[in-house]
MARBA-3410 file (N, C-alpha, C, O; in Angstrom, 1 decimal):
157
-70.2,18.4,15.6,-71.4,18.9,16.3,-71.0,18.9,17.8,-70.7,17.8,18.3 ~ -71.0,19.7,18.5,-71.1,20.3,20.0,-72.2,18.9,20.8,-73.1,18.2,20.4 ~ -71.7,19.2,21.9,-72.4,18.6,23.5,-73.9,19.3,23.0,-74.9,18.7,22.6 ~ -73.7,20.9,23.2,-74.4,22.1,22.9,-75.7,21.5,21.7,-76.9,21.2,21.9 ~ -75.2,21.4,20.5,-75.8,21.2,19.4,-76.5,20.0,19.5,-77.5,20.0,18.8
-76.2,18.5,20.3,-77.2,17.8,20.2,-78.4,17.8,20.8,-79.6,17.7,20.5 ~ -77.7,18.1,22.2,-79.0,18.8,23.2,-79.9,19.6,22.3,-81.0,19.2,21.9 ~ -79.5,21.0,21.9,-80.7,21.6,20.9,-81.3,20.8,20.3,-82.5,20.7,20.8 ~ -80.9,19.7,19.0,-81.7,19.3,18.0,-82.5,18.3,19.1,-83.6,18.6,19.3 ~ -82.1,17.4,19.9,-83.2,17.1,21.0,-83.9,17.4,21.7,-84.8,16.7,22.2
-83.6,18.8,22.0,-84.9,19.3,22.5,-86.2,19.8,21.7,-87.3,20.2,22.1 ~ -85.6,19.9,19.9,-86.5,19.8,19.4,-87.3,19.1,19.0,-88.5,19.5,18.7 ~ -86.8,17.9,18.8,-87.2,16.6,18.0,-88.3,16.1,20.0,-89.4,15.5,20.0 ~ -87.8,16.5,20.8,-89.0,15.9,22.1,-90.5,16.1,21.3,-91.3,15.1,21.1 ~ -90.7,16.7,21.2,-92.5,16.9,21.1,-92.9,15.4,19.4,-94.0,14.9,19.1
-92.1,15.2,18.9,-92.2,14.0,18.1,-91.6,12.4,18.8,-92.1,11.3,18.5 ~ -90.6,12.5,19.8,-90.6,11.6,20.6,-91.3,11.1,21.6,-91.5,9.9,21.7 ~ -91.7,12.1,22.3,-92.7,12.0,23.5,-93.8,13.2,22.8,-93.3,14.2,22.4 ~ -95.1,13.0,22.7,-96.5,13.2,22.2,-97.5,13.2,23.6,-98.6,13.7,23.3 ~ -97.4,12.7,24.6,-98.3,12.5,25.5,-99.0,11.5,25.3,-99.4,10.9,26.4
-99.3,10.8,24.1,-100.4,9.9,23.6,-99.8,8.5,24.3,-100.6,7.6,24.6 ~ -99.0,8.4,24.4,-98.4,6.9,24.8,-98.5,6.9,26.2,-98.9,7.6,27.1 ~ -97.8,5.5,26.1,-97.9,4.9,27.9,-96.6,5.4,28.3,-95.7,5.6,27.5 ~ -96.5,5.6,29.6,-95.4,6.4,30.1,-94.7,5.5,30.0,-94.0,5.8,29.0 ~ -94.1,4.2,30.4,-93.1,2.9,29.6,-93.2,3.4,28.7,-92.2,4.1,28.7
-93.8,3.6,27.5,-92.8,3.8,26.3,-92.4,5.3,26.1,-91.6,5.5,25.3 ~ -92.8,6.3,26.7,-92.0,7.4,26.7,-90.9,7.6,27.4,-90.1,8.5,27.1 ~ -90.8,6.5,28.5,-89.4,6.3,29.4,-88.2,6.0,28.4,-87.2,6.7,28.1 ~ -88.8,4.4,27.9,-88.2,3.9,27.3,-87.9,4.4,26.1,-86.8,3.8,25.7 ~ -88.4,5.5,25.0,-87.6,6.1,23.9,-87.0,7.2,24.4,-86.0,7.4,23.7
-87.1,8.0,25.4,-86.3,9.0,25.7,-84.6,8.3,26.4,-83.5,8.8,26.2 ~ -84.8,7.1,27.1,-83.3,6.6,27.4,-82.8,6.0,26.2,-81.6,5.6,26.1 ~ -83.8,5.8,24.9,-82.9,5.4,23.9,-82.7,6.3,23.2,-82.0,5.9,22.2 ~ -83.0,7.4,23.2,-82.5,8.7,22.7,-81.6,9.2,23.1,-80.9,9.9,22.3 ~ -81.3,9.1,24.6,-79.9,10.1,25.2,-78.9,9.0,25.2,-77.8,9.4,25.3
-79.0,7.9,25.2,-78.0,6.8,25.0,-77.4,6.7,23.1,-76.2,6.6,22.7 ~ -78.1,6.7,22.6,-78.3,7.1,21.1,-77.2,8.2,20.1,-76.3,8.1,19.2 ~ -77.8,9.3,21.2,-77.2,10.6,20.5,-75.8,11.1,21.0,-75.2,12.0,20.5 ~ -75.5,10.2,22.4,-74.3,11.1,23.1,-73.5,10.0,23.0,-74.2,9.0,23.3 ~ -72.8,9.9,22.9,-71.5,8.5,22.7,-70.9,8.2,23.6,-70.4,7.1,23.6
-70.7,9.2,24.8,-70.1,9.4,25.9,-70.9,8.8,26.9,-70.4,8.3,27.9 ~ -71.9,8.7,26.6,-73.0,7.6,27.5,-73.2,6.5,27.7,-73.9,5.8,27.1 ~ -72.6,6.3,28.6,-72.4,4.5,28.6,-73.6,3.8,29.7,-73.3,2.7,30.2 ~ -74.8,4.4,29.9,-76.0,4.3,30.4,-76.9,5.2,30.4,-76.5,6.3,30.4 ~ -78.3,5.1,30.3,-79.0,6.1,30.6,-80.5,5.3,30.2,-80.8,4.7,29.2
-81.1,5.7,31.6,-82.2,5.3,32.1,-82.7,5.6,33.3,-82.0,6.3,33.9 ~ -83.7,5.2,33.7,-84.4,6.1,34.9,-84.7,4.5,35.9,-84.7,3.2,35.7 ~ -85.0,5.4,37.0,-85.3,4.6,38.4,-87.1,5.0,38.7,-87.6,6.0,38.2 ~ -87.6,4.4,39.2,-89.1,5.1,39.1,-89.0,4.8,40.7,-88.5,3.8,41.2 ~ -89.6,5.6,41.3,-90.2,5.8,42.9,-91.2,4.8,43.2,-92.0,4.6,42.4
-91.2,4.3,44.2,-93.0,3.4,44.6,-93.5,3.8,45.8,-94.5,3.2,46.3 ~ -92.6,5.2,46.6,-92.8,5.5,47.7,-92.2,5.4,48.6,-92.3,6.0,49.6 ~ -91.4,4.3,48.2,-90.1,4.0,49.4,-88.9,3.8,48.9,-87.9,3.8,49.7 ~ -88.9,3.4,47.3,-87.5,3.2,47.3,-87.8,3.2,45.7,-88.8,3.1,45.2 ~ -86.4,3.5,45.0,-86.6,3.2,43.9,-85.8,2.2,42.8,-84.6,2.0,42.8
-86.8,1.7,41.8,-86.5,1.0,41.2,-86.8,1.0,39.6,-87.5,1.8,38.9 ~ -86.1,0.1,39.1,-85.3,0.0,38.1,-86.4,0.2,36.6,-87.2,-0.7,36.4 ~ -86.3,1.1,35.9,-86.6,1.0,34.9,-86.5,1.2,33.7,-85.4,0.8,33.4 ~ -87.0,1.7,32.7,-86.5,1.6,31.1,-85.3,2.0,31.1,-85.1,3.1,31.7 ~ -84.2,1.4,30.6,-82.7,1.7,30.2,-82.3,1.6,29.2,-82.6,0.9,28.2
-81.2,2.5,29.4,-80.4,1.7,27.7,-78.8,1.6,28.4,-78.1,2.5,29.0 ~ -78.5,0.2,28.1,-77.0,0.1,28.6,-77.0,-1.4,29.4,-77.9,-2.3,29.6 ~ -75.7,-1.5,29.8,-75.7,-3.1,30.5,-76.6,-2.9,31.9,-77.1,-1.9,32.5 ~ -76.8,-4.1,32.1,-77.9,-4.7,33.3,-77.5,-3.4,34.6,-76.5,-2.9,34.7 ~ -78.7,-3.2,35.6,-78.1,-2.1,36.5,-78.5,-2.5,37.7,-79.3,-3.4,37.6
-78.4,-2.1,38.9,-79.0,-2.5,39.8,-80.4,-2.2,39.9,-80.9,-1.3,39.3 ~ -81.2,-3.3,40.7,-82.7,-3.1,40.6,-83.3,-2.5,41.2,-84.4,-2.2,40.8 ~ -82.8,-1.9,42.6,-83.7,-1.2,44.0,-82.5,-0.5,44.3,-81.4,-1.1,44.3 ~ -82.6,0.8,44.5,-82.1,1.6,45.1,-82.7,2.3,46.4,-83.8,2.9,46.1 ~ -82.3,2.3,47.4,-82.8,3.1,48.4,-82.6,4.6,48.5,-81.8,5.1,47.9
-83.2,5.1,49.2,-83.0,6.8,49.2,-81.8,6.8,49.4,-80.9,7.2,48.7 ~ -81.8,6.3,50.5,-80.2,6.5,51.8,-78.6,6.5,51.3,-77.6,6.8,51.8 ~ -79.1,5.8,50.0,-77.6,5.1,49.1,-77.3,5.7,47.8,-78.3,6.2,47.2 ~ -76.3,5.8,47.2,-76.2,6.4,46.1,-75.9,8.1,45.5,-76.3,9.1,46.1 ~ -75.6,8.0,44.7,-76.3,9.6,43.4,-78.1,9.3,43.2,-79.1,9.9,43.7
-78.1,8.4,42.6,-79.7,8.3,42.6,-80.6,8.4,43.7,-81.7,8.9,43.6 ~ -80.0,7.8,45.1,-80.7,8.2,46.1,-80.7,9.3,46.7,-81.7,9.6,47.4 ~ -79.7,10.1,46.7,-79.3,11.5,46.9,-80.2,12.3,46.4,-80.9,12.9,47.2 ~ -80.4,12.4,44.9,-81.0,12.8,44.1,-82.7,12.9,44.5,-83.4,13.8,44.3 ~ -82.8,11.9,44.9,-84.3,11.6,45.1,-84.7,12.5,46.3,-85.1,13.6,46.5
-84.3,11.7,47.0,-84.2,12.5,48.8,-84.1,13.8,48.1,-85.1,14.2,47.5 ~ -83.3,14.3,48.1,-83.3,16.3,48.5,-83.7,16.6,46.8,-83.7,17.8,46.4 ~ -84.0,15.9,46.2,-84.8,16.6,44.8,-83.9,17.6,44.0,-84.2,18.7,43.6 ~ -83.3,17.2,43.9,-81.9,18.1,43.4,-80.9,17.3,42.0,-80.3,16.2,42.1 ~ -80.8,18.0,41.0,-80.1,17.5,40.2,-78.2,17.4,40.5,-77.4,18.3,40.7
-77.9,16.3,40.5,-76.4,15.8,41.2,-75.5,15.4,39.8,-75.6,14.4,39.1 ~ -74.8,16.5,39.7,-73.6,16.1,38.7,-72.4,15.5,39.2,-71.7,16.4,39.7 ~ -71.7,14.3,39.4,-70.9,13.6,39.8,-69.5,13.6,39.1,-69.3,12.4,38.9 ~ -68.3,14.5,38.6,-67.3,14.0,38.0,-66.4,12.8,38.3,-65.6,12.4,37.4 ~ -66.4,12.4,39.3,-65.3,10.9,39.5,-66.6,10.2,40.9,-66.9,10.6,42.0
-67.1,9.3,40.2,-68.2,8.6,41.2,-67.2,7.9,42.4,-67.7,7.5,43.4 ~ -65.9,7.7,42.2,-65.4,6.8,42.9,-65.0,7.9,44.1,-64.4,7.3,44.9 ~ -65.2,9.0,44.3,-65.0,9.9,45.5,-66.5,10.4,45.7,-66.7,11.5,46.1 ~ -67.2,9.7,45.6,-68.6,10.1,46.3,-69.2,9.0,47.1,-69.4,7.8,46.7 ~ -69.6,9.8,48.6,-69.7,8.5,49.5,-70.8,8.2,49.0,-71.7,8.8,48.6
-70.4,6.6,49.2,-72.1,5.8,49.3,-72.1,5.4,48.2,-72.1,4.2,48.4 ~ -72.0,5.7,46.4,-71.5,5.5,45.5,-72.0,4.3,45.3,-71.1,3.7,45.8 ~ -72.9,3.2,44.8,-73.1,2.0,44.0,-72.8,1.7,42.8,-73.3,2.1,41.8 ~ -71.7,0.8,42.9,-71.1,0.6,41.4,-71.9,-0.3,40.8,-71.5,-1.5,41.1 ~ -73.3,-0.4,39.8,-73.5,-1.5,39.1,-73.0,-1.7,38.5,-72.7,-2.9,38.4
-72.3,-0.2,37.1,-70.9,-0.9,36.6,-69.9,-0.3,37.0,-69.9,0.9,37.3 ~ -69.0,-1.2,37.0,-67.2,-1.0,38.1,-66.9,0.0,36.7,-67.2,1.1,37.2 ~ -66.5,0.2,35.7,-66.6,0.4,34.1,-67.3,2.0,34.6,-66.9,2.7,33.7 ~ -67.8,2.5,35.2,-68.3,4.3,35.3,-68.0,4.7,35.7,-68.0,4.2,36.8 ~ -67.1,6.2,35.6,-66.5,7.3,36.4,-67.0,8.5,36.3,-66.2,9.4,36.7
-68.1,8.9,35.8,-69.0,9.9,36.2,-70.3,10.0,35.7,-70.5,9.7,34.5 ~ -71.4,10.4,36.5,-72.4,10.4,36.7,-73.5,11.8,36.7,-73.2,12.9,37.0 ~ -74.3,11.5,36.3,-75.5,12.9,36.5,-76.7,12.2,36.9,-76.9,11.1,36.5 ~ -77.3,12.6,37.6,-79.0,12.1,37.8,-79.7,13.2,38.5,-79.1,13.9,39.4 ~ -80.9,13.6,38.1,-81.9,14.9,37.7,-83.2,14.0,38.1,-83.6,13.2,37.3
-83.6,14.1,39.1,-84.9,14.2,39.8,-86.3,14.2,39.0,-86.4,15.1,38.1 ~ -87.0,13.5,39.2,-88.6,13.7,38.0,-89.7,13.9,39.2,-89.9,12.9,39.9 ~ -90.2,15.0,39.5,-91.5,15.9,40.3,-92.2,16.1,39.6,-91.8,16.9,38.8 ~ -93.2,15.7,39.6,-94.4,16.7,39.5,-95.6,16.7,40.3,-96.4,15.9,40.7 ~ -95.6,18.4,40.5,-96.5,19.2,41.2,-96.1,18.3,42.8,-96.8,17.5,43.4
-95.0,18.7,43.0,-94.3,18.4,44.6,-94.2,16.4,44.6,-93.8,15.9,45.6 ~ -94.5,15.8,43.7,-94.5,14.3,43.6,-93.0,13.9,43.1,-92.4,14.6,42.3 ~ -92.5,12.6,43.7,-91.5,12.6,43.1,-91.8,10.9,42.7,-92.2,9.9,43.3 ~ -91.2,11.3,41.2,-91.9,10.2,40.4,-90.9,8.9,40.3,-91.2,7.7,40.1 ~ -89.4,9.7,40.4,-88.2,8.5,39.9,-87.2,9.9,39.5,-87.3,11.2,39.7
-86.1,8.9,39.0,-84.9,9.9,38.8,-84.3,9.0,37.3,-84.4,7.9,36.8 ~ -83.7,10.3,36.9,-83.0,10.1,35.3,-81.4,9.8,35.3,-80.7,10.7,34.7 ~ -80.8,8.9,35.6,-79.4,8.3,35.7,-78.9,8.4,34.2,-79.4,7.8,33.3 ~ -78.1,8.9,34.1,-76.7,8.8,33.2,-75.4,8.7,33.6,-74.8,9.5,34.3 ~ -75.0,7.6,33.0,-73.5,7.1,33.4,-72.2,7.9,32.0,-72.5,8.6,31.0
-71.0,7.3,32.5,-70.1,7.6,31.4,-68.6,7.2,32.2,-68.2,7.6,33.3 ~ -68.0,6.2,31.2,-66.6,6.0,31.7,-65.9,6.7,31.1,-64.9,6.0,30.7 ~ -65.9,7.8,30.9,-65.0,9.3,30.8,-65.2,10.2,32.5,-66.3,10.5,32.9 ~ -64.1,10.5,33.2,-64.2,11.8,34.1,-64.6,12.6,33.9,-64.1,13.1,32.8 ~ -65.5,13.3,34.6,-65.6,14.4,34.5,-66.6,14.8,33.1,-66.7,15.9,32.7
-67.1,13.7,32.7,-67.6,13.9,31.4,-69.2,14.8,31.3,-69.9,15.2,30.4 ~ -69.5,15.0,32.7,-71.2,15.9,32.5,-70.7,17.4,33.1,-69.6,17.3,33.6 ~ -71.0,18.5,33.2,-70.6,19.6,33.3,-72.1,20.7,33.6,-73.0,20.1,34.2 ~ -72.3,21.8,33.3,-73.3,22.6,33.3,-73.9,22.7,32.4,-75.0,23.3,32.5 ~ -73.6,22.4,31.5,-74.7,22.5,29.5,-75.1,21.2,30.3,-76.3,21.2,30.8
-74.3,20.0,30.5,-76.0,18.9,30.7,-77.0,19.1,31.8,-78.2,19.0,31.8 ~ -76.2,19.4,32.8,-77.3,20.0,33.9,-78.6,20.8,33.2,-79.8,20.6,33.2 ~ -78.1,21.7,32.7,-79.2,23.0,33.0,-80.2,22.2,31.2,-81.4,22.4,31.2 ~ -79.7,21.6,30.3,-79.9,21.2,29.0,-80.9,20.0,29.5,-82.1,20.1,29.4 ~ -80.1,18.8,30.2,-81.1,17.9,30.5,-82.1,18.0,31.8,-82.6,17.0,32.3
-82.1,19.4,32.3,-83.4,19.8,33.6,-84.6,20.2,32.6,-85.8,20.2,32.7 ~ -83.6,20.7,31.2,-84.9,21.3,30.6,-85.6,20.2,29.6,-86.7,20.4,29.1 ~ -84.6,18.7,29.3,-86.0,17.8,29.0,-86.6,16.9,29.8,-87.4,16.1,29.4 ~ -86.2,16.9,30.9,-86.7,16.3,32.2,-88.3,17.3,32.1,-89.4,16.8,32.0 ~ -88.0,18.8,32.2,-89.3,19.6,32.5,-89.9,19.2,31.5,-90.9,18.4,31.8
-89.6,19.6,30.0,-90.9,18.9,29.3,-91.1,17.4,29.6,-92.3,17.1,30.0 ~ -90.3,16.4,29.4,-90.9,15.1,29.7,-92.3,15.2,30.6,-93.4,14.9,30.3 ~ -91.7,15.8,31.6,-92.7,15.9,33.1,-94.0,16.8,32.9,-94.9,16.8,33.8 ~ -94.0,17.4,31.9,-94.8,18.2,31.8,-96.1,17.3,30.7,-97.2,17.6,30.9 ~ -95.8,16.3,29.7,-96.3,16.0,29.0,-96.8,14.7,29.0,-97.8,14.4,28.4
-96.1,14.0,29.7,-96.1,12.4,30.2,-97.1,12.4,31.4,-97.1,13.1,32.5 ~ -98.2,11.0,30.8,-99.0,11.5,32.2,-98.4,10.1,32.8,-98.1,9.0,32.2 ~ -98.4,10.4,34.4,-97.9,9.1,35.2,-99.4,8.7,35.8,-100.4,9.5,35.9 ~ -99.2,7.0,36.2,-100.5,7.3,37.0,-100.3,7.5,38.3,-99.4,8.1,38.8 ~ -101.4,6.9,39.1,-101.5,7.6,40.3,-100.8,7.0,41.4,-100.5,7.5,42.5
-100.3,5.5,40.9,-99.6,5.0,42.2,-98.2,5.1,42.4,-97.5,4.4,43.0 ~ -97.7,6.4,41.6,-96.7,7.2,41.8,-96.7,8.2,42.6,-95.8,9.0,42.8
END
């Protein structure tokens, strides 16, 4: 089965993973055990949630990660700041770069907005180079959108 082919059967199977009816912790938290789950090459995946100034650490799947991230630092802070999905092939040539694990050599993290709010960001690791490309970009913008679309956050986001 293809990169291609799991993303599909996942973007099908979302509307039985995430339903709206839950608390957004557990829609966090089964969606990073789903993309940790299905992709092998994933050697993290979980999200950072926003509080307005900085963000921090939440539902994961994978070893322990850093807890607070600032805008100023990072892919994930990059990401946040200019709201932009950042595909990273070798993290170790990207300034600023925080290693929680020394163990990752490429990176993706995809921004969570809604309606101009920015909610947190969607971190995926992989100690393979070069391992995220344009099928996960444009594949995982499009379950970020439904996530975001279905998931209600509350307000002190």
């Amino acid at each position: 089965m293809t990169k291609k082919d799991i993303y599909k059967q996942l973007i099908n199977d979302l509307p039985h993973i995430i339903d709206g009816k839950n608390h957004y912790l557990t829609s966090l938290a089964n969606l990073s055990a789903e993309l940790k789950l299905r992709f092998s090459s994933f050697s993290w995946a979980g999200f950072y949630l926003y509080d307005g100034d900085k963000l921090f650490l939440g539902p994961f799947q994978g070893k322990p990660a850093c807890e607070i991230i600032t805008l100023d630092r990072g892919v994930c802070g990059k990401s946040a700041r200019e709201q932009i999905t950042i595909v990273v092939p070798d993290v170790h040539k990207f300034p600023g770069h925080i290693a929680c694990d020394g163990g990752s050599n490429s990176e993706i993290v995809l921004p969570l907005v809604k309606q101009g709010r920015l909610l947190g960001v969607l971190d995926i690791d992989s100690y393979e180079h070069a391992n995220f490309d344009d099928v996960d970009k444009v594949l995982l913008e499009r379950v970020v959108r439904y996530f975001i679309e279905v998931v209600t956050f509350p307000d002190f986001f």
